[in-house]
N, C-alpha and C positions, 0 to 999 in steps of 0.2 A: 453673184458668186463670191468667193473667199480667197484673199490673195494679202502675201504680205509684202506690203507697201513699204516706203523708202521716200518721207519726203525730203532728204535733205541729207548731205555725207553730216556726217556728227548726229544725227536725231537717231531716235528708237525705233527699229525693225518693226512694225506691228501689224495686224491683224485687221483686215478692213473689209466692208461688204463694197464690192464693186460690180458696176455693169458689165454683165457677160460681153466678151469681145464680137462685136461683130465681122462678120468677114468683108473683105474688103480686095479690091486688083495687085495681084500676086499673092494674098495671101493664106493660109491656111488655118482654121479653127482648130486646136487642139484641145483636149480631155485630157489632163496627165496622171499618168498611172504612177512615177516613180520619179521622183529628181532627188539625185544628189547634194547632198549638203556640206561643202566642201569645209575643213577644219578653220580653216580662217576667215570664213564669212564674217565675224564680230570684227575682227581686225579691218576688213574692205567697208564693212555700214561706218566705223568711226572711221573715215578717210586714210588710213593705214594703204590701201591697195590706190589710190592712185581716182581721178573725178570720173563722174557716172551724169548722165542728162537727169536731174529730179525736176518732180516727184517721178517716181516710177516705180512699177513692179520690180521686185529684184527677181533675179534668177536664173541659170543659164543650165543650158542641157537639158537631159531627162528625156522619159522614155513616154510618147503619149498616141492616143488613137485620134485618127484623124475622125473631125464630128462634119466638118464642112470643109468645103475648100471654092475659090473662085473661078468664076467660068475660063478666065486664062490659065488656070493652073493644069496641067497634066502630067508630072513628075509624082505625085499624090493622088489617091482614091479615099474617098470615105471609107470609114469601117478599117483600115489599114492603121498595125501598128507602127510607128518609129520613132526614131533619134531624130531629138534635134539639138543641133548642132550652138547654135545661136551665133554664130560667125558670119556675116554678112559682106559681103565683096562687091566693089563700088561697078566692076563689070569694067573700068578700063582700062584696056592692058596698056596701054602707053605708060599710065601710072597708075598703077594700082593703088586702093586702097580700103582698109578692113578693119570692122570693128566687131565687140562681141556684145551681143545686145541682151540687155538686162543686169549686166556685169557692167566691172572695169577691163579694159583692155582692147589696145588700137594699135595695128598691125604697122608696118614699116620701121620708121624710126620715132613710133610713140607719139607724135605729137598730133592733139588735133585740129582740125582744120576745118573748113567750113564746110566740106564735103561730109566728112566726121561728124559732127553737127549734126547736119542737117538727117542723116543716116539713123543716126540716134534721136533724134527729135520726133522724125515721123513715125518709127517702129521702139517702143517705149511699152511693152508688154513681156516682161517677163515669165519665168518657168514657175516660180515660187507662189504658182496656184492654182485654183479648178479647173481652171480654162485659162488660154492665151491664142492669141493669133498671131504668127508667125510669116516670114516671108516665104513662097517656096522654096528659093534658093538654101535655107537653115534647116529643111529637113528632109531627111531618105528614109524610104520604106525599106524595112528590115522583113523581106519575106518568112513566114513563118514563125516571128518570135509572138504572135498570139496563142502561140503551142510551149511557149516557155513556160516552166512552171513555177519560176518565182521572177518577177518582174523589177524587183527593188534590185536583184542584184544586176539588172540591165542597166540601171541607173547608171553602171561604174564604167559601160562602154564610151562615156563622154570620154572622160580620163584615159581607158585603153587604147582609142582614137589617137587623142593626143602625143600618147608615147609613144604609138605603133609611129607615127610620122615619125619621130626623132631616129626610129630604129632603123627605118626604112634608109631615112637620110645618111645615115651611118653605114649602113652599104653592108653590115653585118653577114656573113654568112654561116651557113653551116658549119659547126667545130668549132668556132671563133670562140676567143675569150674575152668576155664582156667584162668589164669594171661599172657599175651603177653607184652612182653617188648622192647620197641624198636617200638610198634605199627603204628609211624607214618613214619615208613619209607617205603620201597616198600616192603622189606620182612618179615617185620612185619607184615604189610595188609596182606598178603599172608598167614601169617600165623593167623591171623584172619579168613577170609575165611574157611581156613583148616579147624580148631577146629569148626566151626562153620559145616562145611559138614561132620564131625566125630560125631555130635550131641551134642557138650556143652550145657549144658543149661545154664550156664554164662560165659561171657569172660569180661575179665576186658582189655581192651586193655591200655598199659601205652606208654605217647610217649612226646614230644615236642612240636610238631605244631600243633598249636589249631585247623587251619582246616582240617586235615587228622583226628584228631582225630572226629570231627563232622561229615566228611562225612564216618564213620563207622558206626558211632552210626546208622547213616539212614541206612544202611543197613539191621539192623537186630534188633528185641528189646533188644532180648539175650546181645547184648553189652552196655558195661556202659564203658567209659571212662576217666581215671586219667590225667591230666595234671604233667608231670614231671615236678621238682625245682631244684632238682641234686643236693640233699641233704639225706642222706640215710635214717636219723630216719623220717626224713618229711614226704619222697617217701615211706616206708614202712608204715607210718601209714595210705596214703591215700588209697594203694593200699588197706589195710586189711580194711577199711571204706567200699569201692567200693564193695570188696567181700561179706562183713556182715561175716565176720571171714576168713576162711585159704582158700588155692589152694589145688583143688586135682592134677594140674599141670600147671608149669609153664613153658613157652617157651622165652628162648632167643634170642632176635634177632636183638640184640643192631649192631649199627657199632661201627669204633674206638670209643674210648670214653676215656677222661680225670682221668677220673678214676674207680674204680670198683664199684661205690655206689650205682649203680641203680640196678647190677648184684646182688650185696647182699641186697637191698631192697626187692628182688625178693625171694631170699632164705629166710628169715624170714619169707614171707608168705605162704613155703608152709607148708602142713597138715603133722603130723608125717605120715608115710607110703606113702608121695607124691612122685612125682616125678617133676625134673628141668631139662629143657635139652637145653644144649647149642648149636646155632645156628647160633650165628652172627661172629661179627668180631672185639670182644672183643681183644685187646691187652694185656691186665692189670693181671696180675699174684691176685689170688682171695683168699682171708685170709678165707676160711673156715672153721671154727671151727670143730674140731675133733670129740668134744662131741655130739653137734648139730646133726653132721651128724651122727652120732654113735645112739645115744638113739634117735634122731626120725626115725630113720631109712628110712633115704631118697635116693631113687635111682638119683644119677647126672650120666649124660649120654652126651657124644657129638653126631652130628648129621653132617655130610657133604653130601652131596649130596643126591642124590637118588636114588633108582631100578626101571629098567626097567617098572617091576610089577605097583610099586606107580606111574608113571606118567601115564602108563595106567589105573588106577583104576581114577586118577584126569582126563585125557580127558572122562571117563565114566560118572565123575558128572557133568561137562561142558556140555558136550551131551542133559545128561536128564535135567538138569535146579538146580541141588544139588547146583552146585556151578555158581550163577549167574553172570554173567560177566558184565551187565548189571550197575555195579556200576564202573567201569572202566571209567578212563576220559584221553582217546586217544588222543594224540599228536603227528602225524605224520610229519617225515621230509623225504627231498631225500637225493638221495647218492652224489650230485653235490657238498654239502655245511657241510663238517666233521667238519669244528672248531663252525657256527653254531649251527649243530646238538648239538654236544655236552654244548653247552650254555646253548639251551635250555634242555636238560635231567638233568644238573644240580637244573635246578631250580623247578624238578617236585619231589613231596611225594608221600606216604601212595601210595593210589589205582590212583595217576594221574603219566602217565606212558609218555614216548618218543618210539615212534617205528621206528626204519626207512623201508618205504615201496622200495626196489631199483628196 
């Protein structure tokens, strides 16, 4: 089969014939129909994102049918579409701990460890090709999405997954006024969506690029959108303009970022008793005022990944029409052409997305 390979942070994305994965105890043969090509994949292959176990297949998420699975596995059926997650959990609660396989990124306090390691060492088959075998723990059966009728835009349920967590975690309710930061990125949009299928009745989405930020707005009336300056008293006051006073919650979902101004443009706006929760891939150590945080009594929360439960609750609103996919602006590549592909996901925002179909 055909899969793009990763021998090494700094080498070249490329294009390799490899041995079909065999199935093996816990886990699952997939066939992928749709992975997402997240914008800064070039950035994470030149070491930008943080160490991965090489050589390896790159690639996380995506939408695949199952071809085989292991005589322990019973959470999966052949013939069955799903997501996989590529999140993997070490299974002990005393200490947990969690990594995402075929990517960068390790759950707690980032560092890895031999458990880490070892985690990563054994399960080293990424999404980024024809086939992969996965743990069953990384994937759930999405009843019914073999009746979907376009599958690339499922690809973006990894990402919806993700921000549904952050939304969930933010306790968001009905009416509530959502502040999204970082809006015009992919997981920002996502987290747009979210709050919007949790029932805000405002979102204020704050972001950079003027057209991600427009093609929100069409999405929903509910949304109004800030153009960021990258200025914090600027960025705070337009945000609380947009809102007509404070957040009942704000979502972070900035990437790196030069500095922390837009993070704490965000915390000014919310409401005493709100809540802020962080999402993205902030770098920047955050001067949070003690007092602030004390006499408004604001819950800050981080948010990584997601449950099982939330991504099945998000293919529930895809399903019935909750969370319309239909604003999604697909960009399909194949698997022949990895330094293309990734050129073009570079240059995709907000809700315009790269998938590769292999």
């Amino acid at each position: 089969m055909k899969a793009w390979k990763l021998d090494g942070i700094g080498s070249a994305l490329s294009v390799e014939e490899v041995a079909d994965p065999p199935v093996r105890p816990g886990g699952v043969v997939l066939r992928m129909l749709a992975v997402q090509v997240p914008a800064y994949t070039r950035v994470l292959v030149e070491g930008g994102r943080g160490g991965i176990a090489t050589p390896t297949v790159l690639g996380v998420g995506g939408i695949g049918v199952v071809e085989e699975v292991a005589d322990d596995v019973t959470t999966v059926r052949p013939g069955e579409t799903v997501l996989c997650t590529g999140l993997l959990q070490s299974g002990r609660t005393a200490e947990p701990e969690e990594v995402l396989l075929g990517w960068t990124g390790i759950g707690g306090r980032g560092r890895a460890t031999s458990t880490t390691d070892r985690m990563r060492r054994v399960w080293r088959t990424g999404t980024f090709a024809e086939r992969t075998v996965m743990p069953a723990s990384t994937v759930l059966a999405l009843p019914g999405a073999e009746l979907h009728p376009d599958p690339t835009k499922l690809a973006f349920l990894s990402w919806l997954s993700v921000a549904a967590g952050a939304v969930e975690r933010s306790g968001t309710a009905a009416g509530d006024r959502v502040v999204v930061l970082g809006a015009s990125g992919q997981m920002g949009g996502a987290a747009v969506l979210s709050a919007l299928a949790q029932g805000a009745g405002l979102v204020v989405a704050v972001g950079r690029d003027g057209g991600s930020l427009d093609r929100l707005e069409a999405v929903d009336p509910r949304v109004r959108s800030v153009r960021s300056v990258g200025a914090h008293a600027a960025d705070a006051a337009a945000i609380g303009a947009a809102l007509g006073g404070e957040a009942d919650v704000v979502i972070d979902a900035l990437g790196p970022t030069p500095t922390a101004d837009l993070t704490m443009a965000g915390f000014d706006s919310v409401r005493t008793d709100g809540t802020m929760v962080l999402l993205g891939g902030v770098h920047q150590t955050l001067p949070i005022p003690y007092h602030q945080l004390m006499r408004r009594r604001i819950t800050l929360r981080g948010s990584w990944m997601h449950s099982e439960e939330t991504a099945f609750r998000v293919w529930r609103q895809v399903r019935s029409g909750v969370v319309d996919l239909s604003a999604l602006e697909v960009t399909t590549v194949g698997i022949d052409d990895p330094v293309g592909a990734l050129a073009q996901a570079e240059r995709t925002r907000g809700l315009s997305i790269t998938v590769l179909t292999p």
